[in-house]
DRENKOLLO-348273 format. One record per residue (C-alpha): chain; x, y, z. Coordinates in nm, 4 decimals, padded with zeros to 6 digits. Layout:
# DRENKOLLO-348273
<'A' <X Y Z>>
...
# end
This chain:
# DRENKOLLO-348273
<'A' <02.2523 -05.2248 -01.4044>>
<'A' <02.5564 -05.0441 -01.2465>>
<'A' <02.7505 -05.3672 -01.2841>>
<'A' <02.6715 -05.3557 -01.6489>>
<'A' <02.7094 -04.9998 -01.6907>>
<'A' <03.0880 -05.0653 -01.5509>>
<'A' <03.1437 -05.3540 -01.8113>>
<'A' <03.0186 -05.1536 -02.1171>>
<'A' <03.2424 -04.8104 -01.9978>>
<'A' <03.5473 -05.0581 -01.9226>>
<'A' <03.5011 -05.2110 -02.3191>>
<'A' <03.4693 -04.8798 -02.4476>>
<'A' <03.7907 -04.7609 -02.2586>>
<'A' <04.0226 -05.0266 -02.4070>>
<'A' <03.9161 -04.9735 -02.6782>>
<'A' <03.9974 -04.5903 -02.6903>>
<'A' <04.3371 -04.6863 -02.5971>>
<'A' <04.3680 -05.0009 -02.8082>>
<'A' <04.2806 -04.7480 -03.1132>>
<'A' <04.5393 -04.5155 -03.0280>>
<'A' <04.8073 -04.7482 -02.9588>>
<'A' <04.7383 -04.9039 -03.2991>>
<'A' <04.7493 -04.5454 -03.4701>>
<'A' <05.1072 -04.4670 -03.2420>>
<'A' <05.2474 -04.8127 -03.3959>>
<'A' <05.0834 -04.7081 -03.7553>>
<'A' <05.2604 -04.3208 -03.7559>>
<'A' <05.6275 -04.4849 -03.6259>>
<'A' <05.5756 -04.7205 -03.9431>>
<'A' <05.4752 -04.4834 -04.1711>>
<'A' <05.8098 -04.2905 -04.0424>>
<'A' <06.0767 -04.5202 -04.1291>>
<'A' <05.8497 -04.6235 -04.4635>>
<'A' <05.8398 -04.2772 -04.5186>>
<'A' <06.2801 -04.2217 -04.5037>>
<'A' <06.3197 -04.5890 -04.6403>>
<'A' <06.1246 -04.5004 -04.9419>>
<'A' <06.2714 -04.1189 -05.0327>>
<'A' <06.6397 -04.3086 -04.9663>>
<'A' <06.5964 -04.6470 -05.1987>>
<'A' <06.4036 -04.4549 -05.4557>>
<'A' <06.6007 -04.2048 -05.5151>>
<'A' <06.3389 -03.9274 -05.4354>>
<'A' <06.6009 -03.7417 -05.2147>>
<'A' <06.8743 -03.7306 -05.4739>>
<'A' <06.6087 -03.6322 -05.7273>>
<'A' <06.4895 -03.3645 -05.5118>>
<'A' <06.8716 -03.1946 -05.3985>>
<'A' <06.9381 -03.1776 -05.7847>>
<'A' <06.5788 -03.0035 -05.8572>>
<'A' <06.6432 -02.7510 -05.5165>>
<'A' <07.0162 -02.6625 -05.6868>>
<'A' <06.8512 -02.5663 -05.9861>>
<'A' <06.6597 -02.2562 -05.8119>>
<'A' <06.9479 -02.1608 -05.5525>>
<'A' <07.2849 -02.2621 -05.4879>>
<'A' <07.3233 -02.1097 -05.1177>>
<'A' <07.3531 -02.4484 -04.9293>>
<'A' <07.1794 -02.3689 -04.6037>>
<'A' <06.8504 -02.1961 -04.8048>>
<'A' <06.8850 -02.5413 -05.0149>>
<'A' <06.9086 -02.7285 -04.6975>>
<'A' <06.5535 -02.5424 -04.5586>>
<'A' <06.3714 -02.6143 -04.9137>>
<'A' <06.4912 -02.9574 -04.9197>>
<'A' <06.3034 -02.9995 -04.4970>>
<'A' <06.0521 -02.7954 -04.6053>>
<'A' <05.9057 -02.9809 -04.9026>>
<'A' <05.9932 -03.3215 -04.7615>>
<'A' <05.8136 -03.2236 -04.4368>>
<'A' <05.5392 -03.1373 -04.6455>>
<'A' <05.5061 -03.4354 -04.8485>>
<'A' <05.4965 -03.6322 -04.5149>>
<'A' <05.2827 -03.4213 -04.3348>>
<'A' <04.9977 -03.4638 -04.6585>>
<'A' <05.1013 -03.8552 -04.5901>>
<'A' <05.0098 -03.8546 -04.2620>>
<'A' <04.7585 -03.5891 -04.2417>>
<'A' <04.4538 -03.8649 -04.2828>>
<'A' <04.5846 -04.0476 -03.9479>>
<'A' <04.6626 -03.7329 -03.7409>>
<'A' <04.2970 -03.6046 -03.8627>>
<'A' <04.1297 -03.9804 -03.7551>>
<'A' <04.3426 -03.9993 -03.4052>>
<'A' <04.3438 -03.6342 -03.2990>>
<'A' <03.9525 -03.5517 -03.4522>>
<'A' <03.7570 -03.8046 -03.5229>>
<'A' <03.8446 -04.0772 -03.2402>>
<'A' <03.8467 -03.7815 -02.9859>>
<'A' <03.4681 -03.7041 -03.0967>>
<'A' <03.3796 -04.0524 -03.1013>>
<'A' <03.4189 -04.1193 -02.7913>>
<'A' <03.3015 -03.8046 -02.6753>>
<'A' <03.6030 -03.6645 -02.5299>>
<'A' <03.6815 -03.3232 -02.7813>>
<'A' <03.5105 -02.9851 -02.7644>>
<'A' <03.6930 -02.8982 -03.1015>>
<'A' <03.4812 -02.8014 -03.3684>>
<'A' <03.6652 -02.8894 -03.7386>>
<'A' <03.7867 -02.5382 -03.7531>>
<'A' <03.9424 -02.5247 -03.3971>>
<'A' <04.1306 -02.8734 -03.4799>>
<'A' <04.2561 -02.7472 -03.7688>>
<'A' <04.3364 -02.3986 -03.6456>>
<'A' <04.4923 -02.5463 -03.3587>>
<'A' <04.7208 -02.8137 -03.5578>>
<'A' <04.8319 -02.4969 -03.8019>>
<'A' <04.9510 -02.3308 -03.4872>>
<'A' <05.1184 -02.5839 -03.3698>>
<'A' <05.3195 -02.6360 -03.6935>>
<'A' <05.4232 -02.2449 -03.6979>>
<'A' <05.5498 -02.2440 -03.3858>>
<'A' <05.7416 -02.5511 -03.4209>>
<'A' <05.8374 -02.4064 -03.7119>>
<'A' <05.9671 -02.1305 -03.5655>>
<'A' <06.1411 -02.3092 -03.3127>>
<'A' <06.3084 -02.5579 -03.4743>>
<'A' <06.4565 -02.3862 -03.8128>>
<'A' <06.7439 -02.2231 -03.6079>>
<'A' <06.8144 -02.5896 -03.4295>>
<'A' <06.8319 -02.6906 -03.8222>>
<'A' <07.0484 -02.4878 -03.9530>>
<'A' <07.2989 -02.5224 -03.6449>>
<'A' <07.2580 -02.8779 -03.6703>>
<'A' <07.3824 -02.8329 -04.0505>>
<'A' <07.6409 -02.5653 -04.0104>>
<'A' <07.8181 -02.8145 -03.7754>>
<'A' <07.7363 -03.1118 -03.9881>>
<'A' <07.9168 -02.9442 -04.2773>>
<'A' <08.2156 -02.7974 -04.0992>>
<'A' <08.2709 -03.0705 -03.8217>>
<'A' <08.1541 -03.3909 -04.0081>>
<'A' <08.3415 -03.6222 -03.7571>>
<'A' <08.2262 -03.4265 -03.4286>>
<'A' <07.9620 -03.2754 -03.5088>>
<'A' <07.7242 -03.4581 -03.2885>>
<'A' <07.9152 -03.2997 -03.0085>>
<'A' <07.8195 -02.9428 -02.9956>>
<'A' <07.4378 -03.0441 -03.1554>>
<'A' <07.3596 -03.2358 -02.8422>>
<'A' <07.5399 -02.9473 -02.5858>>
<'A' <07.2957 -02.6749 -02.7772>>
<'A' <06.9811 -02.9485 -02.7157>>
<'A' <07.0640 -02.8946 -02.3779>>
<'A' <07.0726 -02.5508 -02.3784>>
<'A' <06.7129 -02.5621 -02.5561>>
<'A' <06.5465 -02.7812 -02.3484>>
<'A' <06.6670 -02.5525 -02.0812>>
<'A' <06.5182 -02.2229 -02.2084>>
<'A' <06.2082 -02.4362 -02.3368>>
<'A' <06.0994 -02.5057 -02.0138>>
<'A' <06.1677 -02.1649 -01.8160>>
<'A' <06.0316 -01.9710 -02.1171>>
<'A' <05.7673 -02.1844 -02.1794>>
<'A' <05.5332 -02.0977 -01.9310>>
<'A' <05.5216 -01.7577 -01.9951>>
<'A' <05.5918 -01.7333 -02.3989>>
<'A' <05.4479 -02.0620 -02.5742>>
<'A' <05.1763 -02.2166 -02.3897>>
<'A' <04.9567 -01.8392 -02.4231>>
<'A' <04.9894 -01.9378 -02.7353>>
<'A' <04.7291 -02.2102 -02.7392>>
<'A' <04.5866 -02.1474 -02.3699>>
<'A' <04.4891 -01.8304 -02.2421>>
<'A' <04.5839 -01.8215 -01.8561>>
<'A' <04.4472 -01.6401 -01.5644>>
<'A' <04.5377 -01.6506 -01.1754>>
<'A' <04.3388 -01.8641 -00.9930>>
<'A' <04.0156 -01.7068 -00.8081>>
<'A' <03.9803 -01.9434 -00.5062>>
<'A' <04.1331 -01.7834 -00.2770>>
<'A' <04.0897 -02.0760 00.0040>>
<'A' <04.2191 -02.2928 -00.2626>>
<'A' <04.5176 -02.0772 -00.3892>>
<'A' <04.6111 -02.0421 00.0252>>
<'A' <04.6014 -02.4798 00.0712>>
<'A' <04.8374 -02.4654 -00.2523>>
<'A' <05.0473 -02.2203 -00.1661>>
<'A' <05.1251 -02.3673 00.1910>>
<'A' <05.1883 -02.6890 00.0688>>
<'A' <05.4774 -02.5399 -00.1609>>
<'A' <05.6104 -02.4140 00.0904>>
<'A' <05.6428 -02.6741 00.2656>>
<'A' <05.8677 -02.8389 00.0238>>
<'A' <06.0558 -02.4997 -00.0266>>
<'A' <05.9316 -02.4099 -00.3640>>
<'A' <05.8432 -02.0577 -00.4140>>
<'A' <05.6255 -02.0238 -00.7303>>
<'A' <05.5195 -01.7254 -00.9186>>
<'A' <05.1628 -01.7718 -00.9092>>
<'A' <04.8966 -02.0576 -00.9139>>
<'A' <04.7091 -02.0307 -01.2547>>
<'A' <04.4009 -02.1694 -01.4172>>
<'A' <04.3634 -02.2772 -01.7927>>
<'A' <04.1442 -02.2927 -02.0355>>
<'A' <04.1413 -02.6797 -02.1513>>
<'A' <03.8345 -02.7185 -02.1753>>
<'A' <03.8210 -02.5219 -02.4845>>
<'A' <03.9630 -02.8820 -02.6332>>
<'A' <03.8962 -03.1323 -02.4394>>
<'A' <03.7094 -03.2935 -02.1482>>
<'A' <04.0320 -03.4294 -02.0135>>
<'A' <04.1528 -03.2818 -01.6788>>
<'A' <04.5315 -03.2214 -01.5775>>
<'A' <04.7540 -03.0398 -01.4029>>
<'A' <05.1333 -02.9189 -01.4014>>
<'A' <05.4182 -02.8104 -01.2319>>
<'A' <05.5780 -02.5970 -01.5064>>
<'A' <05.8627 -02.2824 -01.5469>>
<'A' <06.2341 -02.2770 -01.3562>>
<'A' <06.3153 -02.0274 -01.1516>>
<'A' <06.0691 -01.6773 -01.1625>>
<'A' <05.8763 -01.8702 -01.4245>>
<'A' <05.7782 -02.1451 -01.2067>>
<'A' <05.4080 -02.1522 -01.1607>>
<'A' <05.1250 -02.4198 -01.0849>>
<'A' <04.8814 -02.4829 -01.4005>>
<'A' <04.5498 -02.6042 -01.3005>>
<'A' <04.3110 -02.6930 -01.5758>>
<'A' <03.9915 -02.5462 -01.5495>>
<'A' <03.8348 -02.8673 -01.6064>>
<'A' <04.0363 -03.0386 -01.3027>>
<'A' <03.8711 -02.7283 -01.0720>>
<'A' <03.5270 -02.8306 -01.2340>>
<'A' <03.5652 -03.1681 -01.1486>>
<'A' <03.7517 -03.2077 -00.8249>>
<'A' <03.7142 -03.1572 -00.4646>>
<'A' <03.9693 -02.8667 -00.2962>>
<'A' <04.1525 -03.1848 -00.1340>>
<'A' <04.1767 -03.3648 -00.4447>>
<'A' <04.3133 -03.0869 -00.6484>>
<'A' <04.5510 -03.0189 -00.3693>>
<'A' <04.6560 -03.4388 -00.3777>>
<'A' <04.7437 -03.3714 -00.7345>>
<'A' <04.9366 -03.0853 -00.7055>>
<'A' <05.1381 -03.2276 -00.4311>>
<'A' <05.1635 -03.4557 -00.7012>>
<'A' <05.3308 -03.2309 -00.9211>>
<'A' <05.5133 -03.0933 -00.5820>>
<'A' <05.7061 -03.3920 -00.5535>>
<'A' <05.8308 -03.3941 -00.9003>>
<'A' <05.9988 -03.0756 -00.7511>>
<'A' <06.1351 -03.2180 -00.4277>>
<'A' <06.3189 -03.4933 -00.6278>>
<'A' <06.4384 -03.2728 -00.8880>>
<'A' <06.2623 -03.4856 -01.1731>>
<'A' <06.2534 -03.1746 -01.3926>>
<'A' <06.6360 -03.1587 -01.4309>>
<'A' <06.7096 -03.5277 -01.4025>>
<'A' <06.4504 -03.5476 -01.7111>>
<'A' <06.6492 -03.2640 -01.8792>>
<'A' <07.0127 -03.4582 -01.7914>>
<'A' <06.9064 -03.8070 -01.8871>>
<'A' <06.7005 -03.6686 -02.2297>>
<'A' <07.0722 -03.4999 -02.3198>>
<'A' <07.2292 -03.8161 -02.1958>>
<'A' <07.0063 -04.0121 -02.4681>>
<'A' <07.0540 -03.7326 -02.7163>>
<'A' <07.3630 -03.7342 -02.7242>>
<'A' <07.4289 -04.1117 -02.7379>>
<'A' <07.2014 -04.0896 -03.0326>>
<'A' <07.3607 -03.8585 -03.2000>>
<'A' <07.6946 -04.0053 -03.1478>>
<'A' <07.5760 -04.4183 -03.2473>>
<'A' <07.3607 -04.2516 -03.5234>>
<'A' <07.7088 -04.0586 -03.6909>>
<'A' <07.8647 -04.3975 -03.6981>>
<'A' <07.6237 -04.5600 -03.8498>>
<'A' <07.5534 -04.3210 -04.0871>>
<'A' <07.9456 -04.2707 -04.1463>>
<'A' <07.9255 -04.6680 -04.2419>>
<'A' <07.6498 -04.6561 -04.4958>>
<'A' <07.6975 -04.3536 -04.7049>>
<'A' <07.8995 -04.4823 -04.9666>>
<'A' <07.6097 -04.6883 -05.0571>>
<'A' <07.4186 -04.4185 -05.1283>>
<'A' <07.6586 -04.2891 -05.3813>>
<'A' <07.7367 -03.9691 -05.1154>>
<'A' <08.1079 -03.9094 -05.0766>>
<'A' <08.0085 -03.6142 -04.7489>>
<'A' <07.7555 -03.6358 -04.4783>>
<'A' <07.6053 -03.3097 -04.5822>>
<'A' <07.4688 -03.3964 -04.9044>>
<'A' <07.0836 -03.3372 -04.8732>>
<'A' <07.0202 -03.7000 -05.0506>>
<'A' <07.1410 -03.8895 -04.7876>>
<'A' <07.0207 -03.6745 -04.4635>>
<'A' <06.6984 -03.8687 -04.4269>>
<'A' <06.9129 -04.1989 -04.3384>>
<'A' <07.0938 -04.0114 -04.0674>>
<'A' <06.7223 -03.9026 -03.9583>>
<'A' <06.6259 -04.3129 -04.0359>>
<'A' <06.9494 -04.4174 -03.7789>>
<'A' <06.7878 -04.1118 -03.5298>>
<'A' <06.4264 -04.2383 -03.5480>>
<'A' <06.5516 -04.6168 -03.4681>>
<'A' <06.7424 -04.4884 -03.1842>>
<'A' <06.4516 -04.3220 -03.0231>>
<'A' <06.2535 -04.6479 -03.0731>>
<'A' <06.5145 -04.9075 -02.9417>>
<'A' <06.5459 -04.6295 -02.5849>>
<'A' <06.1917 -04.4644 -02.5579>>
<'A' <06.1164 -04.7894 -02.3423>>
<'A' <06.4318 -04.6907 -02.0894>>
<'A' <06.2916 -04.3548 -02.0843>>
<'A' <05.9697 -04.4345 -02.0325>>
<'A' <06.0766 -04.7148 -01.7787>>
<'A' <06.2732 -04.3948 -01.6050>>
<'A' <05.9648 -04.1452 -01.6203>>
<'A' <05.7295 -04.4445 -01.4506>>
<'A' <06.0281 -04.4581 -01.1714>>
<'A' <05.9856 -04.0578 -01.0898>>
<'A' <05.5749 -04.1057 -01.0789>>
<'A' <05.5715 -04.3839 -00.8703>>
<'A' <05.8000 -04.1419 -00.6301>>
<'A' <05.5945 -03.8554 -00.6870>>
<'A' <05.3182 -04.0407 -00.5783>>
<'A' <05.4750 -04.1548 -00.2594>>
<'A' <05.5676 -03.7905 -00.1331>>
<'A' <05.1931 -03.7251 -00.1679>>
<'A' <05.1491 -04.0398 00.0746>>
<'A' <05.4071 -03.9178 00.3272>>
<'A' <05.4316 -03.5388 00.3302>>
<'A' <05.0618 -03.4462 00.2736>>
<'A' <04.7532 -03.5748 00.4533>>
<'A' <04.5648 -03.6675 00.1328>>
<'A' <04.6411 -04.0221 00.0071>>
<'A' <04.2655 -04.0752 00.0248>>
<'A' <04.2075 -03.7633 -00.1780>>
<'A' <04.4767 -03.8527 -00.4061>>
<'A' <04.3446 -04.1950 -00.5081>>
<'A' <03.9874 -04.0510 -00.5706>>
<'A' <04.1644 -03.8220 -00.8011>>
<'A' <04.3294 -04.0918 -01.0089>>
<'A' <04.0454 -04.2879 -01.0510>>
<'A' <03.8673 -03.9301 -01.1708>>
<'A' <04.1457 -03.8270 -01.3846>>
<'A' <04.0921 -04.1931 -01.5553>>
<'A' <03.7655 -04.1618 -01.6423>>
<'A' <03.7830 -03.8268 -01.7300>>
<'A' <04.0432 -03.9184 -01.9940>>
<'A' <03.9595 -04.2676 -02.0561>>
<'A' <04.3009 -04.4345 -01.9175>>
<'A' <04.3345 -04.7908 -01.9326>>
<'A' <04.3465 -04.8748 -01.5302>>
<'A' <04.5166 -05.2439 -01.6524>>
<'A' <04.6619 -05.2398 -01.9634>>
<'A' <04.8564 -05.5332 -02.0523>>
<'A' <05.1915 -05.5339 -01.9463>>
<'A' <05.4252 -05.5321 -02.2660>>
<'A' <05.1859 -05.2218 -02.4111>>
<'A' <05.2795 -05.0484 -02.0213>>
<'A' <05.6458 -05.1170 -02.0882>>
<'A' <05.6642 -04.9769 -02.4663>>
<'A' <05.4627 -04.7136 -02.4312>>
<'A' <05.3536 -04.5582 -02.0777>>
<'A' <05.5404 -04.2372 -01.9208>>
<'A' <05.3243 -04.3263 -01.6679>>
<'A' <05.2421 -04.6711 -01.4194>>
<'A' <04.8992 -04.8013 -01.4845>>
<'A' <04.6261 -04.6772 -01.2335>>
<'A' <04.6024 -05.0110 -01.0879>>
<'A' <04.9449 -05.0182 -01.0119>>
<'A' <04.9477 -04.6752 -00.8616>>
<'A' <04.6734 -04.7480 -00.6154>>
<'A' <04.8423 -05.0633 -00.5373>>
<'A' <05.1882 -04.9147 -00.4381>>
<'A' <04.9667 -04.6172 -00.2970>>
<'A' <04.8026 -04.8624 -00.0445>>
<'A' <05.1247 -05.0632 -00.0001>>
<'A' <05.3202 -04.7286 00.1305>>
<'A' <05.0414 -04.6927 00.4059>>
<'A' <04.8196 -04.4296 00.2054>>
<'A' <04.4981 -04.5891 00.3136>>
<'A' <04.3459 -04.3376 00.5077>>
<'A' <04.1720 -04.0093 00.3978>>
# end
């Protein structure tokens, strides 16, 4: 019966992930179909000569012209978000969301991006139109700088928003945690409990802020679920990101990628305007090919960068094995965290490659055992 039990939860699992990895392939096509079609149809030009009608103050034209084509794509895609993010999440029994909450949650999220990104925009512009050659240059140095202040602001500004935090109450708990930070030499702020639960059955855990932001996120569904031991595993987990400086290697390499983007991306888009009738780069027609050349970018790398994320787990993992006492521990926590969130232990190797930040969980526990992390 157990046997069985294992085959049917195993079937159900892949299939989870085979339905999500289908929708992930299905939103990156509707993407490029999306630019493709406003380019060779003409809907772009259509729409910069409608926008000039009601204002002729080029950056409020250039926000119009985002906002109604992010719009339009948003009411494209809002069926598949609503399936993947709603509907498969209920189905197999992994969402707490009622409809409301979903939606509520996916109109904050939009705000706040919202708010986020429309300054990044209108740089972005204001040095496409002036610098048209070099732009690319000070767009990519400013990315930097916001990834920067994303992640030491983050913690304490944007994730309240959708999470509502509160220090951690075990104090045995908070005392394992905070001596195994200091062992590495990482002073944090404060260990602090979520509320993820309020979405979600998954469990995680985080290593998040720089500097007097830095603090250790603990779902409260990973303290539900998990042994003292196990949670401390994880966390040294997260530890280790610290001790090899994955956090600002992340930040370097993303600005390395950016800006390569942006740079192959200006050519290319230098190239191919004339066919589009556009005579400068900042006509509003033509800026969804130079978001087109941006998109294929991201595609062609994301499997370096993934390929480079799996690198810092696998040596995350390994300081777990040789600075704590928990390897045991730490593999009973994968193999939780994977059921709890329905992970594919063993999916097949070219879906691992193009899409997984992380290794597999059956390669984890295999280079786990390999590096001597058999005992408890």
């Amino acid at each position: 019966m157990s046997s069985e039990k294992t085959k049917a939860d195993t079937k159900e699992i892949k299939q989870y992930n085979r339905i999500k990895i289908i929708l992930s392939v299905i939103s990156i096509v509707t993407a490029i179909g999306f630019l493709i079609a406003v380019l060779f149809t003409g809907f772009s030009l259509r729409l910069e000569k409608w926008i000039g009608t009601f204002t002729s103050h080029v950056y409020m034209a250039f926000l119009l012209f985002g906002l109604i084509l992010g719009a339009v794509e948003t009411a494209i895609t809002l069926p598949l978000t609503f399936y993947g993010g709603y509907v498969v999440e209920h189905r197999f029994g992994l969402s707490n969301q009622s409809l409301g909450r979903w939606c509520l949650e996916e109109i904050k999220g939009m705000l706040v991006g919202m708010v986020l990104f429309t300054p990044l925009a209108l740089l972005f512009y204001f040095f496409l139109r002036h610098s048209p050659l070099f732009w690319w240059i000070p767009v990519g140095c400013i990315y930097f700088l916001f990834s920067v202040v994303l992640v030491q602001l983050g913690p304490v500004l944007l994730f309240p928003l959708f999470y509502r935090f509160s220090p951690m109450e075990d104090e045995s708990l908070k005392r394992q945690l905070q001596t195994l930070s200091e062992k590495v030499g990482l002073h944090v702020s404060g260990i602090f409990s979520f509320n993820l639960s309020k979405n979600t059955k998954k469990a995680n855990a985080a290593f998040a802020g720089l500097g007097r932001t830095r603090r250790i996120l603990l779902a409260d569904t990973l303290l539900e679920h998990f042994t003292a031991d196990e949670i401390e595993a994880v966390t040294g987990h997260e530890l280790g990101h610290y001790r090899y400086g994955h956090l600002w290697k992340s930040i370097l390499s993303g600005w390395v990628f950016t800006l390569g983007g942006l740079f192959l991306s200006n050519g290319l888009f230098r190239v191919t305007l004339a066919h589009f009738g556009a005579v400068r780069g900042d006509e509003l027609s033509v800026l969804p090919l130079l978001a087109l050349f941006l998109l294929g970018f991201g595609l062609v790398t994301a499997p370096v960068q993934n390929g480079l994320s799996r690198f810092f787990e696998r040596q995350a993992d390994g300081f777990v094995v040789r600075e704590t006492n928990h390897s045991g521990p730490f593999r009973t926590a994968l193999e939780k965290l994977a059921e709890l969130n329905k992970a594919d232990r063993e999916p097949h190797p070219w879906v691992e490659f193009f899409f997984y930040s992380h290794p597999s969980l059956k390669k984890r526990i295999e280079s786990i055992q390999a590096m001597g992390g058999k005992g408890a």
